[in-house]
Every structure is written in C-alpha cells, then in structure tokens.
N, CA, C and O atoms as a MOPAC input file, in Angstrom:
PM7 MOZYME 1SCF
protein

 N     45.18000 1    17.11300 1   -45.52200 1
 C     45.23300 1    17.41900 1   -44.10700 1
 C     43.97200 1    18.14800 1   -43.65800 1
 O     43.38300 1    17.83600 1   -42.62300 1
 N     43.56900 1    19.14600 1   -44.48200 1
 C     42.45600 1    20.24700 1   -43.63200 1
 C     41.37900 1    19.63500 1   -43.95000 1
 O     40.35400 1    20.07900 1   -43.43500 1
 N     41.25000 1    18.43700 1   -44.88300 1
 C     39.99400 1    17.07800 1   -45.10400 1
 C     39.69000 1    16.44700 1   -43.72600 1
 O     38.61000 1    16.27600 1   -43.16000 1
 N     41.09500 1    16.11700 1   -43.30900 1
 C     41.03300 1    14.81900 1   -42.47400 1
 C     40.57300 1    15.73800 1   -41.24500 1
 O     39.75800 1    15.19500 1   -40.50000 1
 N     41.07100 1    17.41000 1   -40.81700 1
 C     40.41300 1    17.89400 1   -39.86200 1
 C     39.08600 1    17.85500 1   -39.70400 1
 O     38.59400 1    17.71600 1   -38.58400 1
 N     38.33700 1    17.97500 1   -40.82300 1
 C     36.89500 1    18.37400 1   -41.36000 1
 C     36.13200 1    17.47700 1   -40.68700 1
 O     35.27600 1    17.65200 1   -39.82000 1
 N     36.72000 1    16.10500 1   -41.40100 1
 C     36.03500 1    14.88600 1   -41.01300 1
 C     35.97500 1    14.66600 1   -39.80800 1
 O     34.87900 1    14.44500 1   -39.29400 1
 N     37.29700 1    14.67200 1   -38.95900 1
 C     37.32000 1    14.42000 1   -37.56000 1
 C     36.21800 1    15.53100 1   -36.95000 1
 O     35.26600 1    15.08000 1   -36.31300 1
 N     36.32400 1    16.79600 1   -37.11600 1
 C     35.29100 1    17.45800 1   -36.60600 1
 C     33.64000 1    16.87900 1   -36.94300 1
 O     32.81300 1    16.43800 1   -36.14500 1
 N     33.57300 1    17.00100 1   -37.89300 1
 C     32.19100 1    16.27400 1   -38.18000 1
 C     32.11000 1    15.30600 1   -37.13200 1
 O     31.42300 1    15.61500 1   -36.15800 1
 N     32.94400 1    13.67400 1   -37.14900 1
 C     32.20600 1    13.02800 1   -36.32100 1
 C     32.05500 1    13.05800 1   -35.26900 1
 O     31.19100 1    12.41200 1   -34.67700 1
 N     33.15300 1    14.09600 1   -34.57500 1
 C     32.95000 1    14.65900 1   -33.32800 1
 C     31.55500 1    15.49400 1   -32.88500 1
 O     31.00700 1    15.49000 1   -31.78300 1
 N     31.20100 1    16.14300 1   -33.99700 1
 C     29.64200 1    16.73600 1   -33.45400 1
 C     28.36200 1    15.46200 1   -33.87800 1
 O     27.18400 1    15.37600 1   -33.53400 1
 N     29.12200 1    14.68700 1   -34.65900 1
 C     27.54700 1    13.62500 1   -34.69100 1
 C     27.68000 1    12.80900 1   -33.75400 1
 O     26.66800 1    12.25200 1   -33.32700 1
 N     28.88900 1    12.53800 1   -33.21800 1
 C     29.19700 1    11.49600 1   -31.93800 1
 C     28.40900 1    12.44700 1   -30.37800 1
 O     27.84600 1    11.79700 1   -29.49700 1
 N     28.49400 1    13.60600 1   -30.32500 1
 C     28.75600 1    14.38500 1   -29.23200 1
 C     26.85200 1    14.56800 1   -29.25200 1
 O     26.27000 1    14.41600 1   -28.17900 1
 N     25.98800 1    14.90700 1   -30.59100 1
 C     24.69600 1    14.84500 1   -30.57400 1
 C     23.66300 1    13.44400 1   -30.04700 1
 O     22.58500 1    13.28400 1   -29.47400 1
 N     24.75800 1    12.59600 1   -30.64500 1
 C     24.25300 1    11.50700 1   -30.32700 1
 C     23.84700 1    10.98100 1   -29.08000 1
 O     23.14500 1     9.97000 1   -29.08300 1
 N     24.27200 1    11.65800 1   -27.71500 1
 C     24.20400 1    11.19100 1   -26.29000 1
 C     22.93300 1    12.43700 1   -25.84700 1
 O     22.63900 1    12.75900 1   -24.69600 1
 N     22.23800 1    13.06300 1   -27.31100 1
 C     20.99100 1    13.95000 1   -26.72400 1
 C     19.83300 1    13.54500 1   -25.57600 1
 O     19.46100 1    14.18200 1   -24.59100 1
 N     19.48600 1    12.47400 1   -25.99400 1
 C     18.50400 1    11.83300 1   -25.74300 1
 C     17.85400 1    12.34400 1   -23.84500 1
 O     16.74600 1    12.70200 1   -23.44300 1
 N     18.91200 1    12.17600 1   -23.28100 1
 C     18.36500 1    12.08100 1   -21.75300 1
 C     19.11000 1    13.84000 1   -20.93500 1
 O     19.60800 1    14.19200 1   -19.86600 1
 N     18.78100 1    14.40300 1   -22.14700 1
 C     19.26000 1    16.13200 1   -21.81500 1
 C     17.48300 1    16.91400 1   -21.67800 1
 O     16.35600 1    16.70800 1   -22.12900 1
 N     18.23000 1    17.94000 1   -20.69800 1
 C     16.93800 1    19.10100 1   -20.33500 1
 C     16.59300 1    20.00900 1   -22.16200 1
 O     17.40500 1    20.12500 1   -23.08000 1
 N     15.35900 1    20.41800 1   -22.12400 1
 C     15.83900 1    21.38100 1   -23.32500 1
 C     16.64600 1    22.06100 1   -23.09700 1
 O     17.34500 1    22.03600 1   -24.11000 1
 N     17.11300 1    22.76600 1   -22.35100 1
 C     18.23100 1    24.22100 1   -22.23400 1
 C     19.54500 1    23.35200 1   -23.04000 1
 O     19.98400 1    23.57200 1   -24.16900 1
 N     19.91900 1    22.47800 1   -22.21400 1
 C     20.95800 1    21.70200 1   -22.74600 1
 C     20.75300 1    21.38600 1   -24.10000 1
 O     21.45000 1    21.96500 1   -24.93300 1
 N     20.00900 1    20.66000 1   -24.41800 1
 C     19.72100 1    20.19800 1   -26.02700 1
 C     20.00400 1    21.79800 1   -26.80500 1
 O     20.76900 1    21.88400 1   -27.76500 1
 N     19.44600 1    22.72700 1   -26.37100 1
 C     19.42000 1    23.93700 1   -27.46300 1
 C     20.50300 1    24.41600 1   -27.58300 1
 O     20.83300 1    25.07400 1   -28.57000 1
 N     21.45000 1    24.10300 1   -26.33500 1
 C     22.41300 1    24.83800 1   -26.08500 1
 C     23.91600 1    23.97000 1   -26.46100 1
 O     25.03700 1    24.47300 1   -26.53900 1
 N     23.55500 1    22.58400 1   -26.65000 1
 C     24.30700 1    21.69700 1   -27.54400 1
 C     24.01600 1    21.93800 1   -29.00600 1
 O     24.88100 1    21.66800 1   -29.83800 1
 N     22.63100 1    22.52300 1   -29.43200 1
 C     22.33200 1    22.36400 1   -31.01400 1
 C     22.83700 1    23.41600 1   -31.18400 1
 O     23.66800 1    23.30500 1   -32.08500 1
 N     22.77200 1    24.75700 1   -30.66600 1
 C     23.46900 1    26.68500 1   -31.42200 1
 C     25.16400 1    25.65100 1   -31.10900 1
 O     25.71300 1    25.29000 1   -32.15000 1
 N     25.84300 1    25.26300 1   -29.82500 1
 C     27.24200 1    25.02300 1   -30.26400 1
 C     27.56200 1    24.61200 1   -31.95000 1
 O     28.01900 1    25.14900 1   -32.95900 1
 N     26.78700 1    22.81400 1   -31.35000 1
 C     27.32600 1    22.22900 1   -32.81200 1
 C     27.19100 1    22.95900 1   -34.34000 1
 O     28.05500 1    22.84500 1   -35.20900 1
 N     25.96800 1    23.71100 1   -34.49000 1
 C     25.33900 1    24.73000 1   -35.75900 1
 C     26.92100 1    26.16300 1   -35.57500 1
 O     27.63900 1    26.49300 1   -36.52000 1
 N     27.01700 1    26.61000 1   -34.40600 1
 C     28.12200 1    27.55000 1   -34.44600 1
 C     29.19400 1    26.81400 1   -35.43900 1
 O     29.52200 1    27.22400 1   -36.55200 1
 N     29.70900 1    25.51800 1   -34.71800 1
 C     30.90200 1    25.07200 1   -34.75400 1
 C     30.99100 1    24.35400 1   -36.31900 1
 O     32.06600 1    24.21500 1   -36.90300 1
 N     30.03000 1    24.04200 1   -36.73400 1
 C     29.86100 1    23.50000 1   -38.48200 1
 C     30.09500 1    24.88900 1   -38.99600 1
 O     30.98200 1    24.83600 1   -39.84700 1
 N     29.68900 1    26.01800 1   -38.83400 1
 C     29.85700 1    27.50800 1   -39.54200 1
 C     31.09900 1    28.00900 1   -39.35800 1
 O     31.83000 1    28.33400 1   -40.29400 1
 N     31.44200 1    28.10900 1   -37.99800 1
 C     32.69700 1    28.38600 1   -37.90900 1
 C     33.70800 1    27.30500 1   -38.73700 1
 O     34.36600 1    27.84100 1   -39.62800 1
 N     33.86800 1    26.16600 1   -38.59300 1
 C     35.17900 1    25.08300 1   -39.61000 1
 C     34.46600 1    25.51400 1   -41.18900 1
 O     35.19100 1    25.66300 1   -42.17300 1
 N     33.33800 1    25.64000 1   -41.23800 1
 C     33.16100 1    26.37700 1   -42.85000 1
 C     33.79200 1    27.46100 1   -43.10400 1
 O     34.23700 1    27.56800 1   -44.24700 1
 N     34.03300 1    28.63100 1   -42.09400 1
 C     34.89300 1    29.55800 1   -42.68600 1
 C     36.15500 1    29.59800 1   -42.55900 1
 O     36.81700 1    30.40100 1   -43.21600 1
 N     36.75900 1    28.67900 1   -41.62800 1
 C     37.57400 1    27.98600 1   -41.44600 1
 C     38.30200 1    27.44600 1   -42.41500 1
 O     39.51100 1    27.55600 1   -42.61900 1
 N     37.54200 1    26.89300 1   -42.96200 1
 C     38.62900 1    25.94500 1   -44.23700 1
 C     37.82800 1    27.00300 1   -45.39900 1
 O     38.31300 1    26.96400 1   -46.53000 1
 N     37.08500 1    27.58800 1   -45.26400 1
 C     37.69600 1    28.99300 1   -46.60600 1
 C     39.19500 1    29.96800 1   -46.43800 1
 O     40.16500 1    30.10600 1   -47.18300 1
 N     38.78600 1    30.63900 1   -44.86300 1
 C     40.17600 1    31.00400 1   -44.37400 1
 C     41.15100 1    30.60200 1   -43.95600 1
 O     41.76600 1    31.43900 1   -43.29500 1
 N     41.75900 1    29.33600 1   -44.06600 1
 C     42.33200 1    28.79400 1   -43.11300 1
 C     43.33600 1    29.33000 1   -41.89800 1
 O     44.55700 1    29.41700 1   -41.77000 1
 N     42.13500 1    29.65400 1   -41.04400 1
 C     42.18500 1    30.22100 1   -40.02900 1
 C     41.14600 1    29.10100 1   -38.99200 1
 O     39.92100 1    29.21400 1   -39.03000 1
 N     41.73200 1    28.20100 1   -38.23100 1
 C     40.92300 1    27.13300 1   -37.77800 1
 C     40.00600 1    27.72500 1   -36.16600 1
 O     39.14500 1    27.05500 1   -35.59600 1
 N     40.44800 1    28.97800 1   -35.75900 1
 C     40.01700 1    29.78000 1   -34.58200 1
 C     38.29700 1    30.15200 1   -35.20000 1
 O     37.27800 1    30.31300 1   -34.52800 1
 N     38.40200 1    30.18300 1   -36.10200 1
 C     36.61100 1    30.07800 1   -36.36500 1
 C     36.00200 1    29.20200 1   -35.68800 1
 O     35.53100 1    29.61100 1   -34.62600 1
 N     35.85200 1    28.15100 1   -35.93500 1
 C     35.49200 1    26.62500 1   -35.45900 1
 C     35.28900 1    27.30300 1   -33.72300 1
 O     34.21400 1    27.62500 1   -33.21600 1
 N     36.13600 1    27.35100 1   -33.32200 1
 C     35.87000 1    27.69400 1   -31.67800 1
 C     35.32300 1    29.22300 1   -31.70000 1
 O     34.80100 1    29.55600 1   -30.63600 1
 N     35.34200 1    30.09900 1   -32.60000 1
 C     34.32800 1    31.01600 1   -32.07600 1
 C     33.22200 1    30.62900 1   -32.27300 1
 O     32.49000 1    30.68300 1   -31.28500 1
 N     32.58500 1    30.06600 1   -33.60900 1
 C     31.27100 1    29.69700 1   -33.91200 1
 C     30.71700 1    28.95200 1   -32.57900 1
 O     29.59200 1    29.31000 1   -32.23100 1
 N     31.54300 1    27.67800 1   -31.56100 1
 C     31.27700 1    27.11400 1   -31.19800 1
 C     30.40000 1    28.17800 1   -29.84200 1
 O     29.32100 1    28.19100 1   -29.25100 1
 N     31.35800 1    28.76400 1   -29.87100 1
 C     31.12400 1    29.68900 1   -28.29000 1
 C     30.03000 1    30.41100 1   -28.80300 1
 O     28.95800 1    30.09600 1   -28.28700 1
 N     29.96600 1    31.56800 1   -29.94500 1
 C     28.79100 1    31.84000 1   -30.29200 1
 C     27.65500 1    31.37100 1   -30.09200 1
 O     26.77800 1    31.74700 1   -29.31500 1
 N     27.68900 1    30.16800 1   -31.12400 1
 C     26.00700 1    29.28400 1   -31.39900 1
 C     25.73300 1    28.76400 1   -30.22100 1
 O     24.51300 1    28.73900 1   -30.05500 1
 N     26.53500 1    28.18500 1   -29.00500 1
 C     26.57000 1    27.69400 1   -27.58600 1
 C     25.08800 1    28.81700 1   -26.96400 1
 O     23.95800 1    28.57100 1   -26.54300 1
 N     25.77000 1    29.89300 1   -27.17400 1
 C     25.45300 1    30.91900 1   -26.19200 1
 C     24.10900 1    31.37100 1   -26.75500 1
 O     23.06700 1    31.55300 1   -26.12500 1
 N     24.42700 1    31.58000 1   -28.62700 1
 C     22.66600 1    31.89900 1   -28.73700 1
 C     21.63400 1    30.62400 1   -28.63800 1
 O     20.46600 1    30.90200 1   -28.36500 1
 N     21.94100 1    29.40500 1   -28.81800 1
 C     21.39400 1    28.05500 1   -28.41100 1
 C     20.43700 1    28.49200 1   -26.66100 1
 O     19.26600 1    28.28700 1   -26.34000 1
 N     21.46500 1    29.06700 1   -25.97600 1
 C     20.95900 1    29.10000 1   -24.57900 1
 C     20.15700 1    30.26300 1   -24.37700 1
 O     19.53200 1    30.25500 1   -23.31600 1
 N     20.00200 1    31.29100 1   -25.13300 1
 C     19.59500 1    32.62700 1   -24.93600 1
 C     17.99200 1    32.34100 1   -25.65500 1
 O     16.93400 1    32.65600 1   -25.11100 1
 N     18.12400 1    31.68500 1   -26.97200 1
 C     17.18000 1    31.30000 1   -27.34900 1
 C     16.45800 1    30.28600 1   -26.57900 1
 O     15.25900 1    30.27000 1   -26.85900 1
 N     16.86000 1    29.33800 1   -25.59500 1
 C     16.21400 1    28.49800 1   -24.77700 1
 C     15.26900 1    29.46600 1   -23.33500 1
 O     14.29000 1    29.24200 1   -22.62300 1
 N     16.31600 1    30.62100 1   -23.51400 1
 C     15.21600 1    31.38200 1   -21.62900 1
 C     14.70900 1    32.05700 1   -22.46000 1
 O     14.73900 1    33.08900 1   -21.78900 1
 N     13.95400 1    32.56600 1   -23.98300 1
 C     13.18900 1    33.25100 1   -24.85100 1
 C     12.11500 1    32.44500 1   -24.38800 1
 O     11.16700 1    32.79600 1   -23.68600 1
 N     12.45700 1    30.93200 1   -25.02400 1
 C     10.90600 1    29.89600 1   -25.20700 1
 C     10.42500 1    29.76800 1   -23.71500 1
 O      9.23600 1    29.85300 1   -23.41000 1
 N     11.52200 1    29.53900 1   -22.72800 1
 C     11.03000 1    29.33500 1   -21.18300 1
 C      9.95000 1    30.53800 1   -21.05600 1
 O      8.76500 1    30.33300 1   -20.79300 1
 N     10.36000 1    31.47200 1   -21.21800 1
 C      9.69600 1    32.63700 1   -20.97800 1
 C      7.71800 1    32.60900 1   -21.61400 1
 O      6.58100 1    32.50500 1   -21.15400 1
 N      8.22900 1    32.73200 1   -22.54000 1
 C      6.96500 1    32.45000 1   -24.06700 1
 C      6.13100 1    31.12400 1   -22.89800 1
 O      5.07500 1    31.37000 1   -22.31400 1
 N      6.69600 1    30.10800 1   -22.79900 1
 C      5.88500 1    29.32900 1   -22.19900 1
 C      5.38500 1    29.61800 1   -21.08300 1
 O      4.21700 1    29.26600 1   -20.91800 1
 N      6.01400 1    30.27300 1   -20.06700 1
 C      5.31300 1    30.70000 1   -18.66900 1
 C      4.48900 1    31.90900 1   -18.65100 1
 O      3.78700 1    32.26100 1   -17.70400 1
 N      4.67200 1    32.72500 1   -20.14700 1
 C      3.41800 1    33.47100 1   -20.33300 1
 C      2.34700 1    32.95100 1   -20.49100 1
 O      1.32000 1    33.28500 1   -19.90000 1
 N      2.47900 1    31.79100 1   -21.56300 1
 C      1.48500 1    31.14900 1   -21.85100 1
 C      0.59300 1    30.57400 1   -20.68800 1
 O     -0.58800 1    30.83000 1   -20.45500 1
 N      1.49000 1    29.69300 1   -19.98400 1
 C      0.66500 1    29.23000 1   -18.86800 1
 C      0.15900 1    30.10100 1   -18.23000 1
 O     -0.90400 1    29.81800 1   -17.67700 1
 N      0.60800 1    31.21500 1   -18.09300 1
 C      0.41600 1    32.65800 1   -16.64800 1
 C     -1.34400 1    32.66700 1   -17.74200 1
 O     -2.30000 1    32.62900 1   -16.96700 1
 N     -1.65800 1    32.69600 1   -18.82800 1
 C     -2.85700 1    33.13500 1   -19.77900 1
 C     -3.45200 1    32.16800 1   -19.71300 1
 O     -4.64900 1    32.37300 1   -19.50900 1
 N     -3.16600 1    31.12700 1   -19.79600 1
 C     -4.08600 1    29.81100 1   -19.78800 1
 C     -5.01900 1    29.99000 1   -18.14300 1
 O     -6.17800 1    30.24700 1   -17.81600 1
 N     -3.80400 1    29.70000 1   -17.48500 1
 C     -4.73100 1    29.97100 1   -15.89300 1
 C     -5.26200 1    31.01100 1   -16.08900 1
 O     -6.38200 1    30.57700 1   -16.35900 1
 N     -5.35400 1    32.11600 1   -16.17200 1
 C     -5.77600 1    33.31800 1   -15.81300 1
 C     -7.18800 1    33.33500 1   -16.72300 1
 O     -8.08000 1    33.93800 1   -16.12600 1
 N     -7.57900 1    32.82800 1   -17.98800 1
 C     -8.26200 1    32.35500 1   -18.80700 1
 C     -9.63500 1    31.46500 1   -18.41100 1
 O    -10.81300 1    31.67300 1   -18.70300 1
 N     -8.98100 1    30.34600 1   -17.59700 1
 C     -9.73200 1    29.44800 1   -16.89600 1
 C    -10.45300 1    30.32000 1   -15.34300 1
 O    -11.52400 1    30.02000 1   -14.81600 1
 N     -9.66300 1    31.23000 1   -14.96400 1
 C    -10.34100 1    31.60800 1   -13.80200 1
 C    -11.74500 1    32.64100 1   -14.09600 1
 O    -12.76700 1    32.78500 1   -13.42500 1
 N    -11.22000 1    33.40100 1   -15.65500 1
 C    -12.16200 1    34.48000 1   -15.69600 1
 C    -13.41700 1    33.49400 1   -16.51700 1
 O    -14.59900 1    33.77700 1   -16.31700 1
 N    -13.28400 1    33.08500 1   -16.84200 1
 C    -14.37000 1    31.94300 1   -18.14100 1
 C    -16.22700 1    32.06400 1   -16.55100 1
 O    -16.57800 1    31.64500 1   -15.44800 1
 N    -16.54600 1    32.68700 1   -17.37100 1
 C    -18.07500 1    32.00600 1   -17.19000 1
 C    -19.02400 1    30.56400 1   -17.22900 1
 O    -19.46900 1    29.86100 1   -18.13600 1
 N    -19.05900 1    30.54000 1   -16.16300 1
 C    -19.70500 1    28.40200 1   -15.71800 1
 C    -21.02400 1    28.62600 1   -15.75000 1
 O    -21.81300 1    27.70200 1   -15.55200 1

C-alpha cells in the first residue's frame, strides 16, 4: 500500500513538472522548492508513517522555491542598476 502511494506521488510530480516549459521563472522555482519539498516530505513520510509530511514539505519547498526566486530578481536588478551605471561613468 505505502509503495503504491509513493509511486502515485512520484508520477504526480513528474507529470505536474512536465507542463514547465511555458512558466515565468518565479513559477518554475516555485513549482521546483514544492515538488523538492514534497519528495522530502513522502521521504519522511514513509519513514514515519505519518503522510502530513508530504504536504508540509510541499508548502515549505513551495514557499522557499519563491523566496529564493525575489533573492535572484533582486541580484539581477542590482546587476543591471551596475551595468548601467558602469556604462554611464566609463571614459570615451
């Protein structure tokens, strides 16, 4: 029985990755921390069998997926804010 859950979960996150393709990054990152939560969580899951892991991991990794996505937004609009600012001071 807690096999056949396993499995069904599995292809549920390779089925659910599979429609990545035409997602924003925020979304993609924030689909990859779920699914990475939700494989950790059914891992401790079927150590404990306690299947409420699975949905915390999910909510977890969801949330650092997205937290880690306005990190890089950020990182990048510094970057750009330096790039321009770079190009204006440069000597011609």
């Amino acid at each position: 029985m807690n096999r056949k859950l396993a499995a069904a979960v599995a292809a549920a996150a390779a089925l659910s990755v599979a429609g990545c393709a035409g997602m924003s990054d925020t979304q993609q990152r924030t689909m990859s921390g779920a699914a990475i939560g939700t494989a950790v969580g059914v891992g401790v899951g079927a150590i404990t069998g306690d299947w409420a892991w699975a949905a915390g991991g999910a909510a977890v990794g969801a949330a650092t997926g997205f937290l880690v996505d306005q990190q890089k937004q950020r990182e990048e609009e510094a970057f750009q804010r330096g790039v321009q600012t770079g190009k204006q001071t440069q000597p011609r």
